[in-house]
N, C-alpha and C positions, 0 to 999 in steps of 0.2 A: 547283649554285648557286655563283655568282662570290661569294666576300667578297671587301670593299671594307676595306683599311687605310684609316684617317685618322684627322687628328689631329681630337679632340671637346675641347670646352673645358670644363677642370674642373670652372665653374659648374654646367652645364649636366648634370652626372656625379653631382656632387653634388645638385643639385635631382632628378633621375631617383632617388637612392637615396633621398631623403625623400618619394619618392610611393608611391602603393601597388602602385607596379612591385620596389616595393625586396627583395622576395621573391628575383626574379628574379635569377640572375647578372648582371654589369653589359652584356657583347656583347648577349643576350638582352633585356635592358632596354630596350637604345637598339633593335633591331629592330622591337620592340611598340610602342615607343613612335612609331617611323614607321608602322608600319601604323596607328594609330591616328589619327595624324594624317592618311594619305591617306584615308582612309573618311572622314573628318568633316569634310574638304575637298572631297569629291565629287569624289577619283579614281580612287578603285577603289570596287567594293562591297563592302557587308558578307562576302560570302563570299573574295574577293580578298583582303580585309584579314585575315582570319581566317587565311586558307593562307598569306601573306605572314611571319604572326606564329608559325605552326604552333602555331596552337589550332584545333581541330574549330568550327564552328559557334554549337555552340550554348555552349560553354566561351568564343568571344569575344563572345558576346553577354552573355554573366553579367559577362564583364570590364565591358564597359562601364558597364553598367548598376552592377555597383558602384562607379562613378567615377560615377558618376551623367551620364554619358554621352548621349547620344540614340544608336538602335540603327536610326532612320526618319529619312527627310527627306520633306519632305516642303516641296517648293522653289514660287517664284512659278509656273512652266512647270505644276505638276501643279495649284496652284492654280487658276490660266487653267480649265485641261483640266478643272476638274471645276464650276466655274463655268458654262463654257459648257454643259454636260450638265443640271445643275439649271434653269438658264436652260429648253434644249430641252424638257427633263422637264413645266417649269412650263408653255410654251407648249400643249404638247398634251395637258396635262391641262386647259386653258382651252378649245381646240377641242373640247374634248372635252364640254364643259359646255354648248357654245352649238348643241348638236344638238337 
């Protein structure tokens, strides 16, 4: 793994240790605290984010969800996609009736 120096601004250090990351050593902090962020931005997935943060699975989804979190997305695209299927569904159960 590459660590990355840089400079983080104190705010920022400070609001991290008033969250309920504040357990966490502060390096540790800000690591989770990006995985958290790319999962909930939909760039990594739940499992990417989890190894990203090294917490197993199901220990980053407890995270979450105690921050009360969303653990699913569940985006426009899968909307569409599940829209069109009930649609389909609907249709040929209507064919289905005009037998």
């Amino acid at each position: 793994m590459t660590n990355l120096t840089e400079d983080v601004p104190q705010e920022l250090l400070d609001q991290l240790a008033r969250s309920a990351l504040a357990t966490l050593d502060e390096p540790r902090r800000v690591s989770v605290a990006l995985a958290i962020y790319l999962f909930l931005t939909g760039a990594v997935s739940i499992g990417r984010a989890a190894e990203l943060a090294e917490y197993g699975l199901v220990e980053f989804h407890h995270l979450l969800r105690s921050l009360d979190l969303p653990t699913v997305f569940y985006g426009p695209d899968e909307l569409a996609s599940d829209l069109q299927a009930v649609e389909a569904l609907e249709q040929e159960r209507r064919a289905g009736r005009g037998r």
